[in-house]
C-alpha positions in Angstrom: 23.8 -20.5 -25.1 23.7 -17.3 -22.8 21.0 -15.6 -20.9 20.2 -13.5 -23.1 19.5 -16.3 -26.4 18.1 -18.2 -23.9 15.4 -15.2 -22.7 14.8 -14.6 -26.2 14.0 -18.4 -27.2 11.5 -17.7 -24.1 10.1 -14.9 -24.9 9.3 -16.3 -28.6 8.1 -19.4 -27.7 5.5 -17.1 -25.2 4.2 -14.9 -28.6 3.9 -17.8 -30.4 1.3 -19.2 -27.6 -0.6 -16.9 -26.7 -3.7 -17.3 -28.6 -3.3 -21.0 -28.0 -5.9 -22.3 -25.3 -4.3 -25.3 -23.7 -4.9 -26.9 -20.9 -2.0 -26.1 -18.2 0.5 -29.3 -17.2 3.1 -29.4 -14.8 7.0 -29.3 -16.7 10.4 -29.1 -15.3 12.3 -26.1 -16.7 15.5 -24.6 -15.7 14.9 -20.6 -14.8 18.3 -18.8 -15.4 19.0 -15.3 -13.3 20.9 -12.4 -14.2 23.0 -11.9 -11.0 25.5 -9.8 -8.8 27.8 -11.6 -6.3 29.4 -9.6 -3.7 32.8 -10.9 -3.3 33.9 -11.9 -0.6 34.8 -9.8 2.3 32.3 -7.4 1.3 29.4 -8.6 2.9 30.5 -8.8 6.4 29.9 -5.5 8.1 31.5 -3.4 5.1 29.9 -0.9 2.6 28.6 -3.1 -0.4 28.6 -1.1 -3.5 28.5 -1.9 -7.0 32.0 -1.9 -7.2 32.0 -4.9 -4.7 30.3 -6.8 -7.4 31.0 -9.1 -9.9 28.3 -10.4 -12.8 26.5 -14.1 -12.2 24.3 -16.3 -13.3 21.7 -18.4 -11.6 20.1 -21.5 -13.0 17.5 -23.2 -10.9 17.9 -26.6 -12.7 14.7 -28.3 -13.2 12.2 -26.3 -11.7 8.2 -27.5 -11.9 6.1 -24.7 -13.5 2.8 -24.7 -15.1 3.0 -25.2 -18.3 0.5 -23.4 -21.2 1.9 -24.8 -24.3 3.6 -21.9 -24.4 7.3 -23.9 -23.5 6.9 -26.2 -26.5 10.3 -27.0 -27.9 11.8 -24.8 -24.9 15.4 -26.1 -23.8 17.6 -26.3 -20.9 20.1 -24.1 -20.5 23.5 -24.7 -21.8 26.9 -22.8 -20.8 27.9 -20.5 -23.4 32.4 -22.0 -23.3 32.5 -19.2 -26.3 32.5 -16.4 -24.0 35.9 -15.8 -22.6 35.4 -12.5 -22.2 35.0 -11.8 -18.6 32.3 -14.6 -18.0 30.4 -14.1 -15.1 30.3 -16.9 -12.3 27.7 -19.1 -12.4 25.6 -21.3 -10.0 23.6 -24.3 -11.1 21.4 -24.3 -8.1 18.9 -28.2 -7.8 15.7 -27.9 -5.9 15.3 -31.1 -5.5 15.1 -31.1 -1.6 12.5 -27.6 -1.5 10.2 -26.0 -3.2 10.3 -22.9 -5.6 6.9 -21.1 -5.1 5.7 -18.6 -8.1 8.2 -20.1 -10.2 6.5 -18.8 -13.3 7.0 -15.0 -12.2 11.0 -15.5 -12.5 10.9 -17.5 -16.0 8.4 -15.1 -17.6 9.8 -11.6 -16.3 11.5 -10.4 -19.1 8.7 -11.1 -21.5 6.2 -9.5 -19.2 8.5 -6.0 -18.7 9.3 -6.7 -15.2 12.6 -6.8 -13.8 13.9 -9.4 -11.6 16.5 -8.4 -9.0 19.0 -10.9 -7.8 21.7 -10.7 -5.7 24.1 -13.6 -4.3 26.6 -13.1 -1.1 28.6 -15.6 1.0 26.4 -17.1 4.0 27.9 -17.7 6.9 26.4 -20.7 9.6 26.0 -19.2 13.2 26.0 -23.0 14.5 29.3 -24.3 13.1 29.3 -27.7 12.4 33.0 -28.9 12.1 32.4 -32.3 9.8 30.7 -30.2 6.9 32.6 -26.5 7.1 35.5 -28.0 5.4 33.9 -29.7 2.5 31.1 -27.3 1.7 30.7 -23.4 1.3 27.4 -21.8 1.7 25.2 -18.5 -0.3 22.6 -16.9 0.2 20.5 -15.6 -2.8 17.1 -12.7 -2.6 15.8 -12.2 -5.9 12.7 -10.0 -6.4 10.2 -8.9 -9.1 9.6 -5.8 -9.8 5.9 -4.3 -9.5 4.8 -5.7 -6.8 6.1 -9.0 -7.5 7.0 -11.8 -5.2 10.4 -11.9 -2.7 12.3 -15.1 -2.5 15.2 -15.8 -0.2 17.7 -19.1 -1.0 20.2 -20.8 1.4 22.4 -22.5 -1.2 24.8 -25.3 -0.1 28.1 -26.1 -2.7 28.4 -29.4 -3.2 32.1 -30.3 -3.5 33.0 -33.8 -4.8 36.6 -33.1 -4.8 37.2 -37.0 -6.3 35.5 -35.6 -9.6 37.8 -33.1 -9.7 37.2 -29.2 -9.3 39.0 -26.0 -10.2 39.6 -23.1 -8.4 38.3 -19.7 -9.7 41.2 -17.4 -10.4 39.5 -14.3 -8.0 36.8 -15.3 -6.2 38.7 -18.6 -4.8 35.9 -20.8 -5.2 35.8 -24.4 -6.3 33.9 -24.6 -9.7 33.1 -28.0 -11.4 35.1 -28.8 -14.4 32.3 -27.0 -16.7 32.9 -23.9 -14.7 29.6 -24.0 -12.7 29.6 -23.5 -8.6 27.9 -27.0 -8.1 25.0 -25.8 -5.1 21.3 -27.4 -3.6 18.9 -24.5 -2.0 18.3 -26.4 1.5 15.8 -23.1 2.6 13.8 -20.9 0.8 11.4 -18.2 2.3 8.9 -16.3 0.3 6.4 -13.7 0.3 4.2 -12.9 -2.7 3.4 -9.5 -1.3 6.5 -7.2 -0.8 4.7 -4.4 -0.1 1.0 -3.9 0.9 -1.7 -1.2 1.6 -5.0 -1.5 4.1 -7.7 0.9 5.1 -8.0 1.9 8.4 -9.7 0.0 10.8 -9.9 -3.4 8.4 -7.7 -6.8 8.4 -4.2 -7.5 7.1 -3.0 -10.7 6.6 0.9 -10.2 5.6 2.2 -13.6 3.5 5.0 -15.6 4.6 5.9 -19.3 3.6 9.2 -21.0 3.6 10.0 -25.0 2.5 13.1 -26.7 4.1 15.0 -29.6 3.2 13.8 -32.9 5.1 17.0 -32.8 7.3 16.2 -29.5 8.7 14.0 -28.9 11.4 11.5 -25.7 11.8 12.9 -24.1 15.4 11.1 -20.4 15.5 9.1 -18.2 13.7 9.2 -14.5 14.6 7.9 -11.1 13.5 9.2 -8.1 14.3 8.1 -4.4 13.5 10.3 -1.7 12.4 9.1 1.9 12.8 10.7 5.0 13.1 14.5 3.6 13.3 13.6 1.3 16.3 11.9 -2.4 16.6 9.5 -4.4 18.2 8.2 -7.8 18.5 4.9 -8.5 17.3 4.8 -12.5 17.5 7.2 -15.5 17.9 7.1 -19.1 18.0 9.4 -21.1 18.9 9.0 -25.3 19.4 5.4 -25.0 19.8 4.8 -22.0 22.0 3.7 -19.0 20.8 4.2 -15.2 22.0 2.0 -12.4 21.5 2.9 -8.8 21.1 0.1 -7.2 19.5 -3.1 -7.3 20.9 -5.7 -9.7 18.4 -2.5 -10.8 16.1 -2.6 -14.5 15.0 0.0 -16.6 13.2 -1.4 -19.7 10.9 -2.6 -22.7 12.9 0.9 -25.3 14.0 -0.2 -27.5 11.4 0.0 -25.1 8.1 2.8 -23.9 10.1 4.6 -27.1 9.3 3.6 -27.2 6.3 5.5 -23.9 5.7 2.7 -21.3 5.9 4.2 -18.4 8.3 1.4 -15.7 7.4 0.8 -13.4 10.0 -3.1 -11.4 10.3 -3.7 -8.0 11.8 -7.5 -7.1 12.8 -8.1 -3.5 13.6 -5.4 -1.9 11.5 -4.5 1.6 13.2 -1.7 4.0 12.6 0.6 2.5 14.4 0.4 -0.8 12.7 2.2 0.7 9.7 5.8 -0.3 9.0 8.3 -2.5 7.9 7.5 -6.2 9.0 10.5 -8.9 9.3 9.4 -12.6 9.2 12.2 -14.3 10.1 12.6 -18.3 9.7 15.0 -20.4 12.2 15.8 -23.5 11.5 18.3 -25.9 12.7 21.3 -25.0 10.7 20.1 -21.9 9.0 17.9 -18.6 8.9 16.4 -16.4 6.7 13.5 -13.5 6.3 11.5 -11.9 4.0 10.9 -8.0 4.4 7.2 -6.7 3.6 6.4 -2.8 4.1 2.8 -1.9 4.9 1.0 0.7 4.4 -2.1 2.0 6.1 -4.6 4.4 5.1 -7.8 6.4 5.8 -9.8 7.9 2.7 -10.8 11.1 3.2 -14.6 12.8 4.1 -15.1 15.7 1.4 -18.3 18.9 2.5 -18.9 21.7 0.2 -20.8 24.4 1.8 -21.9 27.8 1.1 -20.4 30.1 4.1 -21.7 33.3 2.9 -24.1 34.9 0.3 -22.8 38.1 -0.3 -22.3 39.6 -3.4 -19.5 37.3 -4.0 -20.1 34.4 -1.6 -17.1 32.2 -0.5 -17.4 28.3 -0.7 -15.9 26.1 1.9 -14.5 22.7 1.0 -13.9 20.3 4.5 -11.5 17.4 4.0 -11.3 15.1 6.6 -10.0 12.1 8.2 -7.3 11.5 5.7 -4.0 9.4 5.9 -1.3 9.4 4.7 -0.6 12.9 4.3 -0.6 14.3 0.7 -3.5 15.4 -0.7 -4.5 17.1 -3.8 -7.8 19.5 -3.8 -9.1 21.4 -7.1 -11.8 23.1 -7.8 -13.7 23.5 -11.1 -16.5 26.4 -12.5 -19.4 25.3 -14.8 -21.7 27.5 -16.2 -25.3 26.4 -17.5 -24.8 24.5 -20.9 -20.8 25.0 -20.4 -17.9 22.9 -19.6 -15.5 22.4 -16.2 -13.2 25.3 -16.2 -10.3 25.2 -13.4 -10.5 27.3 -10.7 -7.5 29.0 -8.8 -6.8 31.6 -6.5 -7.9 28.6 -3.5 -7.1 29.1 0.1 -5.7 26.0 2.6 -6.4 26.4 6.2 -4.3 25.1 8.6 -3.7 21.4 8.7 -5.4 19.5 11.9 -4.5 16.4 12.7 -6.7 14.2 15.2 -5.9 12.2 18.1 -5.9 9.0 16.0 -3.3 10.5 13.9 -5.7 11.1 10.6 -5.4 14.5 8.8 -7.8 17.5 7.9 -7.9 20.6 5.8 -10.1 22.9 4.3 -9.9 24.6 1.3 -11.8 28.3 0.3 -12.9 29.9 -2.4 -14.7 33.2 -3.5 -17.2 32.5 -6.2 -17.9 34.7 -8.9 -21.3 32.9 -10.4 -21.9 35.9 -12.8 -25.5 37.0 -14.7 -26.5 33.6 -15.1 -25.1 31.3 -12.0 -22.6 28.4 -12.2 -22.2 25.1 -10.9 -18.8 24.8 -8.5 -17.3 21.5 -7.6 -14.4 20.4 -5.0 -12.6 17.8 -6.2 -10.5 15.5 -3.7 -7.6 12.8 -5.0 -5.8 11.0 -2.1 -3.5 7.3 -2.3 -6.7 5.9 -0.7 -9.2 6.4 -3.2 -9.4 4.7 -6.5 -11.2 7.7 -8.3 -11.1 11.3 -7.0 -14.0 12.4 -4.8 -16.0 15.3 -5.8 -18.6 17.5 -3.9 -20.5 20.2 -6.2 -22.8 23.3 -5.5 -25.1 25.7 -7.2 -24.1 29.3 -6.6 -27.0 31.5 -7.6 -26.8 35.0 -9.6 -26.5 37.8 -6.9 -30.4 39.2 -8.0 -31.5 35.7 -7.3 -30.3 35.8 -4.1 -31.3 39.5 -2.5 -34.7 38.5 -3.1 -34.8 36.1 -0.7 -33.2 38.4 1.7 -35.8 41.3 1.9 -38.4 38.5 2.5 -36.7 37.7 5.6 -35.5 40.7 6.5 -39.4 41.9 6.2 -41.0 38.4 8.1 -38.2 39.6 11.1 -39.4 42.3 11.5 -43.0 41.7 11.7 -42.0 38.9 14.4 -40.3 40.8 16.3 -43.1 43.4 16.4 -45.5 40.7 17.4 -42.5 39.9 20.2 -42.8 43.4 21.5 -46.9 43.3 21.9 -46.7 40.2 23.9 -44.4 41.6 26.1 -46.6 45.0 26.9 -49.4 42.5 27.8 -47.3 40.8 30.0 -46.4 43.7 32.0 -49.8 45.8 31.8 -51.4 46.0 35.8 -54.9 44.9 36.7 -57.2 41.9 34.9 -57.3 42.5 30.6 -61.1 42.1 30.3 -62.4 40.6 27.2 -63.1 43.9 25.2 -59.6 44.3 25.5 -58.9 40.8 23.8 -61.3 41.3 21.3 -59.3 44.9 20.4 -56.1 43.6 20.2 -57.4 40.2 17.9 -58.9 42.9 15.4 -56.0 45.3 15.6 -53.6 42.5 14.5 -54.5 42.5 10.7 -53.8 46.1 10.8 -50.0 47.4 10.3 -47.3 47.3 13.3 -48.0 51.3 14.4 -51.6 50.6 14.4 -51.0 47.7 16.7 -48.7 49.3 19.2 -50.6 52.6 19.7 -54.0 50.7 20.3 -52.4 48.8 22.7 -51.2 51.9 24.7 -54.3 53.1 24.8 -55.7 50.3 26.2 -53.6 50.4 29.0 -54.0 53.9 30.3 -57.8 53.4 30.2 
C-alpha cells in the first residue's frame, strides 16, 4: 500500500472515532513520512536545491503512541512492489534503542491540516571509527510540523547484513534490502516542541530541548548558542559535568533530568537583546545534533487620548508607547450620540522615538469636528503583543458648550488679578494703614474693580 492509501485508512479510521470516548492505551504503530533525500554530494558545502532531491519515504516501524480507539483495525505499512514508476527510496527506520517524543503529531498531521516537513541527507561522523565506516552508512533526518508544531532531528544508522543479501540502488549507490528498503536504527534524536516562541518583556522563558540516545552512547556536552544580527554567542555549555554561564541568571535543567534527556534552557528578565535564534546543540560520543528555536520578545504598548486644544475645532492627541516589535496599527473611530463607530481619516504620526531600552513610541493627531450635538472619538491600538486591540475614547463637546466655560474663566481672571493689583498698592503705600483704612477697603471689596482701585488711591494721598 502507499502513503497516500495508507494516510487515508488513517484519516478514516480518525472520523470514525471521534465521537467515541475511550479511554487512551499505549499501541505500536508505524508513522510513514513523505520525504526528500538530497543525494549525495549535495549536502557537503554545495547549494541544495530541489533539483538536488529525490522523493522518500520514512517509516518509523513500531512507534508507541497513545491510542483513542481511533487506530482500531489500523495496519502496518506495507511496500507498494506495484509502483515501478519512479519509486521513491525508502527507509524503514526501528526505534527500538530511543525514544520518539510527540509521536502522535507526525501520525495525525494530514488529518489535522498540518504539514509535516521532512528532509533526509547523508551524515557524516567527525570521530571516525575504522571497524564500523565500512559496514554501515549513516543519515540524518529533521522533520517538522507545521503551525507551531514540534522539530525532531534523527541520526539514523544502516544496518548492512551483507550475508542476507542486499542490492545496490541504481543512482543513489546505496545498499537496499532485498524488499527495496534502506534497512536503518535512529541511535539520537533531539527535539523541541516549541520551534518558535514569543515572551513579554521583562518575564521568563524557558526554551524546550530534550534528546534520547541509544544506551551505547554517552551524553559529552550540551551547549546554547545565540544568533543575532549575522554573528553568535554563547549563552551556556555543559560539558562532563561542568557548566558555563554566558548570560547573566540563565539556568540549564538540574544534571539529573539532564541525563534523563531534558536540555531546556530558562531566561529570567527577558530584554531586547535576548531575542534571537537559539541553537541547542547535543554531543555525544559518536554523534551530534541540534534543534533551532527562534524567540521573540515583546512589549505591549501604553495607549493616552487627550484633548490638546478646544478651539473651535479642537485636535485630539493619541500617545502610544513602550511598544516592541515595531509595527503598529492606530485608527481612529467618530460616534455620535445614539449613532454607530464611523472611521476616521485624515490622522497625523509624529515622529517615531525609540527609548534607551530599545521600545518604540508614536503619537498619532487628529482634528475633531464634534458638530451641533458632540461625538464620542476613540483611538484604537492593534500591536503582535496584544490579544485584542486597545482602545482609549473621549467626549468632544459642541463648540457652544464649550465657550461657555471660557467667559467664566476669562471673567474669574480677571477679577483675580484685580484683587492681585490691590494687594500690591498696599504693599507699597508709606507710613502705618490705620484701621479706618482696613475697614474701607473690607467694604469697598463687594463693590466693582474701579470702585476698589480709586478708593484705594484716595486713601493713600490722605
Amino acid at each position: 500500500m502507499g502513503t497516500e492509501g495508507w494516510c487515508l485508512l488513517l484519516c478514516l479510521a480518525l472520523s470514525g472515532a471521534a465521537d467515541t470516548a475511550v479511554e487512551r492505551q499505549w499501541r505500536a504503530v508505524d508513522v510513514v513520512l513523505d520525504c526528500l533525500l538530497v543525494e549525495e554530494g549535495q549536502q557537503r558545502g554545495g547549494f541544495v536545491s530541489k533539483e538536488n532531491m529525490v522523493k522518500a519515504l520514512l517509516v518509523l516501524k513500531q512507534v508507541p503512541v497513545l491510542d483513542d480507539g481511533s487506530l482500531e483495525g489500523f495496519t502496518n505499512f506495507q511496500l507498494d512492489t506495484m509502483a515501478t514508476d519512479n519509486p521513491p527510496v525508502t527507509f524503514e527506520a526501528s526505534v527500538n534503542l530511543i525514544q520518539i517524543p510527540h509521536a502522535e503529531a507526525l501520525l495525525h498531521a494530514d488529518c489535522s491540516g498540518k504539514e509535516v516537513t521532512c528532509e533526509i541527507s547523508r551524515y557524516f561522523l567527525q570521530a571516525r571509527q575504522e571497524a564500523t565506516v565500512e559496514k554501515a552508512a549513516w543519515f540524518i533526518t529533521n522533520v517538522q510540523v507545521s503551525g507551531g508544531g514540534p522539530s525532531i532531528s534523527m541520526v539514523m544508522k544502516t544496518l548492512r547484513d551483507a550475508e542476507n543479501g542486499v542490492i545496490l540502488h541504481p543512482t543513489l549507490k546505496l545498499l537496499q534490502g532485498l524488499q527495496g528498503t534502506v534497512q536503518t536504527a535512529v541511535e539520537l534524536q533531539v527535539t523541541t516542541r516549541t520551534p518558535s516562541l514569543s515572551f513579554l518583556l521583562g518575564s521568563s522563558a524557558s526554551l524546550h530541548c530534550s534528546f534520547s540516545m541509544a544506551p551505547s552512547l554517552d551524553l559529552t556536552s550540551v551547549v546554547w548558542r545565540l544568533q543575532q544580527k549575522g554573528s553568535g554567542q554563547l549563552v551556556y555549555s555543559w560539558t562532563m559535568g561542568q557548566g558555563q554561564v554566558k548570560r547573566e541568571g540563565v539556568t540549564l535543567e538540574p544534571e539529573q533530568q539532564l541525563m534523563a534527556g531534558n536540555a531546556s534552557l530558562t531566561l529570567p528578565g527577558l530584554t531586547l537583546k535576548d531575542e534571537g535564534t537559539y541553537i541547542c546543540q547535543i554531543t555525544t560520543s559518536l554523534y551530534q545534533a541540534q534543534q533551532i528555536i527562534q524567540l521573540y520578545v515583546q512589549a505591549s504598548p501604553k495607549v493616552q487620548l487627550s484633548l490638546a486644544s478646544e478651539a473651535l475645532r479642537p485636535t485630539l492627541i493619541c500617545n502610544i508607547a513602550g511598544y516592541y516589535p515595531l509595527d503598529v496599527t492606530v485608527t481612529w473611530t467618530r460616534e455620535e450620540l445614539g449613532g454607530a463607530p464611523v472611521p476616521v481619516s485624515d490622522a497625523f504620526f509624529s515622529s517615531l522615538r525609540q527609548s534607551p531600552a530599545g521600545t518604540y513610541s508614536i503619537s498619532s493627531s487628529l482634528t475633531a469636528e464634534p458638530g451641533s450635538a458632540g461625538a464620542t472619538y476613540t483611538c484604537q491600538v492593534t500591536h503582535v503583543s496584544l490579544e485584542e486591540p486597545l482602545r482609549a475614547s473621549i467626549w468632544v463637546s459642541p463648540p457652544e458648550q464649550r465657550t461657555m466655560p471660557l467667559g467664566v474663566l476669562f471673567a474669574s481672571s480677571l477679577f483675580f488679578l484685580v484683587l492681585l493689583y490691590l494687594g500690591l498698592q498696599r504693599r507699597q503705600a508709606p507710613g502705618r494703614v490705620g484701621l479706618p483704612q482696613v475697614r474701607m477697603l473690607r467694604m469697598e471689596t463687594t463693590s466693582s474693580a474701579n470702585t476698589q482701585i480709586f478708593n484705594l488711591k484716595t486713601i493713600q494721598h490722605t
